[in-house]
N, CA and C of each residue as an Amber inpcrd file, in Angstrom:
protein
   483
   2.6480000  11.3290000   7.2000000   1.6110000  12.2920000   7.4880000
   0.2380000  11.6160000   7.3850000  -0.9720000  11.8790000   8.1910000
  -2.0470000  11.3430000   8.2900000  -2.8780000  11.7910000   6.9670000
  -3.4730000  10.6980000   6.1720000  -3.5260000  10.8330000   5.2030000
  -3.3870000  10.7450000   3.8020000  -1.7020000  10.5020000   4.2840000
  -0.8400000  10.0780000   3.1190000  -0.7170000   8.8900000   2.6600000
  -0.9190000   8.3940000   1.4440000  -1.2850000   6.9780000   1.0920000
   0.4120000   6.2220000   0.2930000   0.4880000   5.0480000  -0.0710000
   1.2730000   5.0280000  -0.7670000   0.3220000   3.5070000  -1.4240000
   0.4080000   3.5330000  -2.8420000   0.0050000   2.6110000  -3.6390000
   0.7950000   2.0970000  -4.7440000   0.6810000   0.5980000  -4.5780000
   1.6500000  -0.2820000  -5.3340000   0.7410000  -0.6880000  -6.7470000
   0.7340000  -0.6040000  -7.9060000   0.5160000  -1.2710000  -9.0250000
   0.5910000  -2.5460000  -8.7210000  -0.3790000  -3.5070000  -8.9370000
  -0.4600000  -5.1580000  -8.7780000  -0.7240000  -5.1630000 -10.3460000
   0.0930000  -5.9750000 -11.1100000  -0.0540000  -5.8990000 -12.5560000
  -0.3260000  -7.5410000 -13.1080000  -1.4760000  -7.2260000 -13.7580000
  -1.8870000  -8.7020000 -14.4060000  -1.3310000  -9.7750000 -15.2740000
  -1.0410000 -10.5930000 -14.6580000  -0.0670000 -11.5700000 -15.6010000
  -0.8390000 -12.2320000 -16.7670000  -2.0410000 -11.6520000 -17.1310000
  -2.8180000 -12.0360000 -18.2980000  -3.9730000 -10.9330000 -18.3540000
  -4.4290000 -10.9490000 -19.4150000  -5.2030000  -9.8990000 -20.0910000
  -7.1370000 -10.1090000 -19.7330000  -6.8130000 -11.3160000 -20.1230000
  -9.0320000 -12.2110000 -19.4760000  -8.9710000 -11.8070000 -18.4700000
 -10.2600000 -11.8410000 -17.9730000 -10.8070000 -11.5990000 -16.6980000
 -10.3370000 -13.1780000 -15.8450000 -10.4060000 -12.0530000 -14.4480000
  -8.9860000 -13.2050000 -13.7670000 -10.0650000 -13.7260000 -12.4670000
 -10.6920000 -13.1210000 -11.7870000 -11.5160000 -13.2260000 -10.5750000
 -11.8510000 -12.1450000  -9.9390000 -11.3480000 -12.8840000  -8.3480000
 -11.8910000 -12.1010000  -7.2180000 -10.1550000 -11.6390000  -6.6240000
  -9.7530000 -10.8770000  -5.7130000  -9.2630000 -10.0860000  -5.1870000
  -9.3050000 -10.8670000  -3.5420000  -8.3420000 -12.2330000  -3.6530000
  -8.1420000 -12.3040000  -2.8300000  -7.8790000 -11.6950000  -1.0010000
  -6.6350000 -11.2530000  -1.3750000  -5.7260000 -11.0540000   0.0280000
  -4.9300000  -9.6360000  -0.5430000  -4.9260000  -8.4190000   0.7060000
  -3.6350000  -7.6340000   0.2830000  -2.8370000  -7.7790000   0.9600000
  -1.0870000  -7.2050000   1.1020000  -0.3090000  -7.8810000   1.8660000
   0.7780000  -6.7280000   1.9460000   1.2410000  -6.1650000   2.8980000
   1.9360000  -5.1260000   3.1610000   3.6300000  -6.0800000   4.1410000
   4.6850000  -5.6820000   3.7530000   5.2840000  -5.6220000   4.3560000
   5.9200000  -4.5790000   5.6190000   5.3880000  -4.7190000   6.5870000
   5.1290000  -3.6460000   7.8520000   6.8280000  -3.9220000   8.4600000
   7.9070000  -2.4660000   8.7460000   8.8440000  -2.3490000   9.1370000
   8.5820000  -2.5120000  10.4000000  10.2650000  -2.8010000  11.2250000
  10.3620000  -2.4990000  12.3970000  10.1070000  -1.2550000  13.2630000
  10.2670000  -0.0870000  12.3990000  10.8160000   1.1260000  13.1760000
   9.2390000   1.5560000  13.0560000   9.1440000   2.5270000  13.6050000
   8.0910000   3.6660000  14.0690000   7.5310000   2.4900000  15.2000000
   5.8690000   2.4840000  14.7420000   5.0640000   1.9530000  15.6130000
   4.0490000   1.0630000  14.7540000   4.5100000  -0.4670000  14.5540000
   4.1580000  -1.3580000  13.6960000   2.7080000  -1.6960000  14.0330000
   2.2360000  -1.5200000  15.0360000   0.6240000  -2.1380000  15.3440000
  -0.4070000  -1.1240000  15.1430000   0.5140000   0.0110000  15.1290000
  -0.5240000   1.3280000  14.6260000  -2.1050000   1.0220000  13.4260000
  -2.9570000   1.0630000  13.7590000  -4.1750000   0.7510000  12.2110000
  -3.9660000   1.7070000  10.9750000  -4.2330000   1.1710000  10.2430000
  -4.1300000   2.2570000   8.6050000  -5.6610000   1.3970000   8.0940000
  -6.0270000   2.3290000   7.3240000  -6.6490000   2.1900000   6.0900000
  -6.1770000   1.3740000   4.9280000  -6.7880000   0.3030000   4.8580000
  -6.7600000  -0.6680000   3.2920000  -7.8530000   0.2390000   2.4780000
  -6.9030000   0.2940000   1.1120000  -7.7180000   0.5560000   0.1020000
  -7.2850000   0.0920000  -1.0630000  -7.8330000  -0.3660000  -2.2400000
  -7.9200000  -0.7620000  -3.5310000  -8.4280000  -0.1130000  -4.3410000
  -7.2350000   0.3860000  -5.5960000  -8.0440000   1.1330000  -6.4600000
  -7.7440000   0.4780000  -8.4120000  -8.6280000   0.7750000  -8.6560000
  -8.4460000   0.3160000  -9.8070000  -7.5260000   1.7290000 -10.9930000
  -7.0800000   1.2200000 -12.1650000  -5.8980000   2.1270000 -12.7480000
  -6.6940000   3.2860000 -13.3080000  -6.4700000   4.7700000 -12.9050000
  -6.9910000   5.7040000 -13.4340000  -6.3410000   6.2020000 -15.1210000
  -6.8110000   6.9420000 -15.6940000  -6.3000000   7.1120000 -16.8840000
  -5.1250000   7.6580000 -17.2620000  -4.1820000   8.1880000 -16.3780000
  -3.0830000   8.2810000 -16.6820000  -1.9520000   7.1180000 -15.7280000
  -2.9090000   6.4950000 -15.2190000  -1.9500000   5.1500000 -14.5090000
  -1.8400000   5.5060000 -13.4810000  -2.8680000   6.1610000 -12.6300000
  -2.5900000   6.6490000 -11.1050000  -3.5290000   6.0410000 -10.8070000
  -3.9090000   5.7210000  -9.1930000  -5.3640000   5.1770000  -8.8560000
  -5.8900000   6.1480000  -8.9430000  -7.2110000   5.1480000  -9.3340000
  -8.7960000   6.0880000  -9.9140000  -9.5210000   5.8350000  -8.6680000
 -10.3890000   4.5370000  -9.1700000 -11.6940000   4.4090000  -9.0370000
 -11.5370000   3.6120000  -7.4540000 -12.1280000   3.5470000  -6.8220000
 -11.9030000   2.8540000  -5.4460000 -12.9610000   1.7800000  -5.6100000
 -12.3260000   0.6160000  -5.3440000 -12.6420000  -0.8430000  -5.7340000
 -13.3260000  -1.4160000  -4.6940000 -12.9820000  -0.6450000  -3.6570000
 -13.4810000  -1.1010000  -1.9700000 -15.0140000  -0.9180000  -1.7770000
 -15.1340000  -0.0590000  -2.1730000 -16.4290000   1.2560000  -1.9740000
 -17.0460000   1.0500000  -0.2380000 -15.8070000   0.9720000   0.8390000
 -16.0050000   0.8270000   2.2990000 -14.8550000   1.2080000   2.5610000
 -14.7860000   1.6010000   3.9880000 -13.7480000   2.2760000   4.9580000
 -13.0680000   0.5840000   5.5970000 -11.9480000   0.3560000   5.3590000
 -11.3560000  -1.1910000   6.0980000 -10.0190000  -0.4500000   6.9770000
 -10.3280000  -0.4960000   8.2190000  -8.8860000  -0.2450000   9.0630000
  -8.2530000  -1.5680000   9.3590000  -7.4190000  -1.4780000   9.6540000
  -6.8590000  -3.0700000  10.0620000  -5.4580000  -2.5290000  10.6900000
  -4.8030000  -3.2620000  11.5500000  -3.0490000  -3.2130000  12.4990000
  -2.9450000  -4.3400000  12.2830000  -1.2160000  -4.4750000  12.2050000
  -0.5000000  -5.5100000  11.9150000   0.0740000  -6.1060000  13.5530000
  -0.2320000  -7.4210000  13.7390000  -0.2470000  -7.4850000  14.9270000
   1.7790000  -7.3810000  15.3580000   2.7020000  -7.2270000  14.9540000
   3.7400000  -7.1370000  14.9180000   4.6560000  -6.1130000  13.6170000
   5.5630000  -5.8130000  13.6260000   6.3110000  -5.2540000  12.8840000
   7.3230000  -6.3990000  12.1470000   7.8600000  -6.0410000  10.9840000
   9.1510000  -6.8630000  10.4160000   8.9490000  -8.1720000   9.5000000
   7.6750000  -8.0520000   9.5140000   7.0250000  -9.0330000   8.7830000
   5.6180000  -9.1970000   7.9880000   5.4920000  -9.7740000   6.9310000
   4.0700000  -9.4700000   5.9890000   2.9140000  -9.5010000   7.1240000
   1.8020000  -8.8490000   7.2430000   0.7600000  -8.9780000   7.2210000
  -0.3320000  -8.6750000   6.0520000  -0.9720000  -9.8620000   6.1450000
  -2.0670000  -9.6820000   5.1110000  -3.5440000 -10.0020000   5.8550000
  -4.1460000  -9.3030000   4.6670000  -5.6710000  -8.6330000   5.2030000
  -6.2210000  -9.7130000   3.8110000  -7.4540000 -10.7180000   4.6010000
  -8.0460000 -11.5710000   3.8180000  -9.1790000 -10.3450000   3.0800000
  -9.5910000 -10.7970000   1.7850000 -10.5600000 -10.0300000   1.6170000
 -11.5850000 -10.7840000   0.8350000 -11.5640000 -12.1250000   0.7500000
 -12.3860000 -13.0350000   0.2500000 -13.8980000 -12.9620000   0.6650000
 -13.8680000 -12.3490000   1.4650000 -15.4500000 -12.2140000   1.6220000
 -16.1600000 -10.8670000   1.1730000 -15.1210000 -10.1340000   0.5150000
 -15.9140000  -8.7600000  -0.2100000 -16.0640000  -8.7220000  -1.5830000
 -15.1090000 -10.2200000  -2.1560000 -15.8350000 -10.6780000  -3.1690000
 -15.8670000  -9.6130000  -4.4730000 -14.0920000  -8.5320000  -4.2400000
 -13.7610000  -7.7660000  -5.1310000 -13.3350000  -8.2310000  -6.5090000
 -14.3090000  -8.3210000  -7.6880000 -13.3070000  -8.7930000  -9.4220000
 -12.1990000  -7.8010000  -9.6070000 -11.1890000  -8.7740000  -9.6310000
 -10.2440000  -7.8770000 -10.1710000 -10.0100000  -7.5420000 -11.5740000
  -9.3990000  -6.3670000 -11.8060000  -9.2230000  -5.6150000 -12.9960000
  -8.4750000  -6.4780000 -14.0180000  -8.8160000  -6.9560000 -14.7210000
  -7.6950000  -7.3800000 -16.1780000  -6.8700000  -7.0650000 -16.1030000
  -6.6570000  -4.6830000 -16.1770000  -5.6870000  -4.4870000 -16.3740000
  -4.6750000  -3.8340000 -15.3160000  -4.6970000  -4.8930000 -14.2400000
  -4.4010000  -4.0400000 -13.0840000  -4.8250000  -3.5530000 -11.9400000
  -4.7310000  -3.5840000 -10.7230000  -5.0990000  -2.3770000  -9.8410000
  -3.8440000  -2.0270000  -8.7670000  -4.6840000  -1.2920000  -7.9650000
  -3.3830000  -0.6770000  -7.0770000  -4.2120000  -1.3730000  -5.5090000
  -3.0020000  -1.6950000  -4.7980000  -2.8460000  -2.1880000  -3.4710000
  -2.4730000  -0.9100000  -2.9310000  -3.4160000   0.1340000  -1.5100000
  -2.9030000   1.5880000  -0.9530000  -2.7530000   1.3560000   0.6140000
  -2.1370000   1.3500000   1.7100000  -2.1680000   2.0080000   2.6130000
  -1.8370000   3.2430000   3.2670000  -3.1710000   3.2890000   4.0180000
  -3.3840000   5.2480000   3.9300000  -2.8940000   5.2280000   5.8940000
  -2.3710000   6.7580000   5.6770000  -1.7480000   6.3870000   7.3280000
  -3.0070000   6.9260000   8.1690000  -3.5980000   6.5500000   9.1830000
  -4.0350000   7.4230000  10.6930000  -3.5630000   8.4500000  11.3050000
  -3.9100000   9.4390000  11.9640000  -3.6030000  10.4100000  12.7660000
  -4.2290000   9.7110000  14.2000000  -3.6290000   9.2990000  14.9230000
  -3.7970000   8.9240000  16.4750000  -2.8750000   9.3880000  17.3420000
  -2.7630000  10.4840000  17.8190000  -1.9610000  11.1870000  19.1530000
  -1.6400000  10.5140000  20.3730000  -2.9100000   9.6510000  20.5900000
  -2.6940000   8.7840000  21.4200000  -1.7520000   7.7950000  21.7770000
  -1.3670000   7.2880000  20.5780000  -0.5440000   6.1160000  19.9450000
   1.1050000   6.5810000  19.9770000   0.9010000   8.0220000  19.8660000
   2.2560000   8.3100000  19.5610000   3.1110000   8.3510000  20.1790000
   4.4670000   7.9420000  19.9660000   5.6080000   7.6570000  20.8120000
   5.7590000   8.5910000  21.7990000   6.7120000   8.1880000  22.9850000
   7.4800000   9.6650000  23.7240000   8.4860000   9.9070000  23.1180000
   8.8190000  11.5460000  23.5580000   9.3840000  12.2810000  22.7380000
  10.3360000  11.7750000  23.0630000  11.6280000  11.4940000  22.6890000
  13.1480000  11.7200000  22.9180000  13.8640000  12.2410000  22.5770000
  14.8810000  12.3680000  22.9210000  16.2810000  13.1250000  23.4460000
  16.8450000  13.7620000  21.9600000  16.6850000  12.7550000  20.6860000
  17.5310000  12.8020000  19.6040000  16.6970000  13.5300000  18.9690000
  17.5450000  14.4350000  17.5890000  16.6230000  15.4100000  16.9080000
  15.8570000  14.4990000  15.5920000  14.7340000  15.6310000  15.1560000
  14.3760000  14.7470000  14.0540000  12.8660000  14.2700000  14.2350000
  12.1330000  14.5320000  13.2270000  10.7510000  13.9710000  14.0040000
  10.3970000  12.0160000  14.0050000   9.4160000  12.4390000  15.0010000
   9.4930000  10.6370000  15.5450000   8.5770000   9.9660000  14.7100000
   8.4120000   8.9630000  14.1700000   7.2770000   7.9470000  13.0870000
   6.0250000   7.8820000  13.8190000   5.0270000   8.0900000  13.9810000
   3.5910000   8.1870000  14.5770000   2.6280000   7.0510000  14.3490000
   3.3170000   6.1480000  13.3460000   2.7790000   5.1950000  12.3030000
   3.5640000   4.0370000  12.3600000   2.9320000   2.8960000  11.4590000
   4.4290000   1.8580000  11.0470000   4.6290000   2.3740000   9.7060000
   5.6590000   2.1050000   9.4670000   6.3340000   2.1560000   8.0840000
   6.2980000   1.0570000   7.3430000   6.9400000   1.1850000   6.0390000
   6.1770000   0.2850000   4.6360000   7.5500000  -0.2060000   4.2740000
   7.5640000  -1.0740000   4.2760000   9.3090000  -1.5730000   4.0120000
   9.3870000  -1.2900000   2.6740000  10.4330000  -0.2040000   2.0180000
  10.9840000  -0.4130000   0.5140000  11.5650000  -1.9410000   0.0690000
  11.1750000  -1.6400000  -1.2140000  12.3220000  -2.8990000  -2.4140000
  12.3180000  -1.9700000  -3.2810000  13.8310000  -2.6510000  -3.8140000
  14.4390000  -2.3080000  -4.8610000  14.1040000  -3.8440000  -6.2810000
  13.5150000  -4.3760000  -6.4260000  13.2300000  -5.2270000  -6.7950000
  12.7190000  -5.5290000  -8.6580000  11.8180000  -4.3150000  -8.4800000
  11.6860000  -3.8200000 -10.0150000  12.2340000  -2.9600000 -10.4900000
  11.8500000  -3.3780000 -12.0780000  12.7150000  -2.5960000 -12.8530000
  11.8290000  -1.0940000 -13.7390000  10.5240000  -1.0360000 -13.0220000
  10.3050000   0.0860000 -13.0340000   9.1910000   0.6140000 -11.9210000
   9.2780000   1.7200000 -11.9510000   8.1460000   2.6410000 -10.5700000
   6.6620000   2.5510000 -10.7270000   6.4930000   1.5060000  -9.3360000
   4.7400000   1.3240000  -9.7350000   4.5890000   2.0620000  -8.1410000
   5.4420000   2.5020000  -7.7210000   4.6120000   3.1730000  -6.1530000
   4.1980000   4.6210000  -6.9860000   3.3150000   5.1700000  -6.0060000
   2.5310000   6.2540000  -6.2050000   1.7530000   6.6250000  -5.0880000
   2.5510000   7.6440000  -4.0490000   2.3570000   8.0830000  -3.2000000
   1.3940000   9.1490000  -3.4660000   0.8770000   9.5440000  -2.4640000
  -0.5460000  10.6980000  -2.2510000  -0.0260000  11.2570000  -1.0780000
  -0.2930000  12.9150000  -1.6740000  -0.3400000  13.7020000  -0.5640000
  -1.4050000  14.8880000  -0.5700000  -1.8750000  14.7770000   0.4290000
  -3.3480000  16.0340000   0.5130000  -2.4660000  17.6330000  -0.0930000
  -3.2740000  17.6840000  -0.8140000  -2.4630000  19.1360000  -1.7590000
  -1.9950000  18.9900000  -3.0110000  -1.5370000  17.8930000  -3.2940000
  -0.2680000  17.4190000  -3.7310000  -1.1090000  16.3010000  -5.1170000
  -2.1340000  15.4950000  -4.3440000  -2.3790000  14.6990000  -4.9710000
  -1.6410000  13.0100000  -5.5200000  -1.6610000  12.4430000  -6.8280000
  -0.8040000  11.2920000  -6.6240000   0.5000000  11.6950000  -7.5740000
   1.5620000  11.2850000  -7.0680000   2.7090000  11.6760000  -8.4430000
   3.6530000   9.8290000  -8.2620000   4.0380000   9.7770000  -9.2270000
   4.6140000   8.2810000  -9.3540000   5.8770000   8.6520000  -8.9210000
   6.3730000   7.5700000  -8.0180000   7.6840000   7.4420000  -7.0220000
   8.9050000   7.2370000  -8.2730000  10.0550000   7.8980000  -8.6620000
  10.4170000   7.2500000  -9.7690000  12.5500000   7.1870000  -9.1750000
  12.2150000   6.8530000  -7.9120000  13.6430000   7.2670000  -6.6450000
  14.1940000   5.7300000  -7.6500000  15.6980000   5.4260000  -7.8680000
  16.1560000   4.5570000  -8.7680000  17.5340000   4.2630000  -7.7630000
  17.9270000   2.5900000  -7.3970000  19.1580000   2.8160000  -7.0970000
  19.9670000   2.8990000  -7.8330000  21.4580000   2.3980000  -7.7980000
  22.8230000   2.8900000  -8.6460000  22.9050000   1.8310000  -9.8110000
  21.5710000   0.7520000  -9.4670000  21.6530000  -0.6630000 -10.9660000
  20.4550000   0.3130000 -11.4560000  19.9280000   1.0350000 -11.6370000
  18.4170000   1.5580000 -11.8240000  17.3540000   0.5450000 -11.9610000
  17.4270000   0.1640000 -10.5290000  16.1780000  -0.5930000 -10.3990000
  15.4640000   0.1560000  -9.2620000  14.2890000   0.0850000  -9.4620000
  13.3440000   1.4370000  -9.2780000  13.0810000   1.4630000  -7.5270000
  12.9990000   2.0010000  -6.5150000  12.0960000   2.1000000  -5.2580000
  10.6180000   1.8190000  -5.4610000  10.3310000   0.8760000  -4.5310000
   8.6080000   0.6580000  -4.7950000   8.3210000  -0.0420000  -3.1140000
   7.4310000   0.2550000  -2.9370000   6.6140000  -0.4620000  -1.7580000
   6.7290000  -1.2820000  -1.6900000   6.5530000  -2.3870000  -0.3080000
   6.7090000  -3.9260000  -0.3830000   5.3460000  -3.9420000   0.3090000
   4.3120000  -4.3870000  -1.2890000   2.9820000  -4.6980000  -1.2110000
   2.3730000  -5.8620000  -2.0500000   1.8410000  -6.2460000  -1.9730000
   1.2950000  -7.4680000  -2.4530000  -0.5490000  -8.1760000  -2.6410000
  -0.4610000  -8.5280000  -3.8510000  -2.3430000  -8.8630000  -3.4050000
  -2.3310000 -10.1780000  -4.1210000  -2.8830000 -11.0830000  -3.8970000
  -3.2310000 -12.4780000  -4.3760000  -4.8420000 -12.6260000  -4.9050000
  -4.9800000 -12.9380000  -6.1660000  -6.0240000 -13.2210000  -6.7030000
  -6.6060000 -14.2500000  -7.1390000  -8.0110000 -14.8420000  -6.8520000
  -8.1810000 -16.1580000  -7.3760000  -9.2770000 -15.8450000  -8.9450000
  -8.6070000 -17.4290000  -9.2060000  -9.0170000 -17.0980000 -10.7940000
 -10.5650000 -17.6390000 -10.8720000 -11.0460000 -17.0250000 -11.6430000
 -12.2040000 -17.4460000 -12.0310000 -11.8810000 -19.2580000 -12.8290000
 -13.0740000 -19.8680000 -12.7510000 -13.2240000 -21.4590000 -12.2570000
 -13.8160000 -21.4260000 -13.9940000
């Protein structure tokens, strides 16, 4: 749904102040419509561990020039410090009609967007989806090892010198 964000916890492998806020990095699926633009956003950890504060303080659209594979969005020139304790990596979806598929034959509604490839990878729930109404609630979907569902997102940070 246009609007709807999903944000990954990027968690600090040390406590000091670390730098700048390299690169974010989304793993963009095959299915829907992978070149579609979304909204990059960065937020830093709100007080109950949801994103707060928006780290960006600018509107960044960006499309992945293909599906099925990482794209990442440099951000070295906005020269974001990252949080000690954390922040969140978000992509927020577009509403473009234009963009949107033709209808077909099969039931079921059609993806309008690209999609965010899941992992099962950790062992606990750092996604935290947003929905207008709804607000943020933490993703806490577990497979049958209970290792948690989370976004396949990513941000690279350089350290302070």
């Amino acid at each position: 749904m246009p609007g709807s964000q999903y944000a990954l916890f990027v968690q600090s492998k040390r406590r000091a102040t670390l730098g700048t806020i390299r690169s974010a990095s989304f793993f963009i699926g095959e299915n829907g419509v992978p070149t579609h633009p979304f909204h990059l956003h960065l937020y830093a950890a709100g007080a109950q561990g949801q994103p707060g504060l928006d780290l960006l303080g600018q509107d960044i659209v960006v499309a992945a020039p293909r599906g099925n594979h990482w794209f990442t969005i440099d951000l070295t020139t906005y020269k974001i410090p990252a949080p000690s304790e954390g922040f969140f990596v978000a992509m927020e979806w577009i509403a473009d009609n234009a963009q949107a598929p033709a209808n077909t034959a099969h039931e079921g509604p059609e993806p309008e967007a690209q999609t965010l490839r899941p992992t099962f990878e950790f062992k606990e729930s750092l996604t935290w989806p947003y929905a207008m109404g709804v607000g943020w609630q933490l993703l806490t979907l577990q497979d049958f090892q209970g290792q948690h569902f989370n976004a396949m997102a990513k941000a690279e940070v350089d350290k302070i010198r």
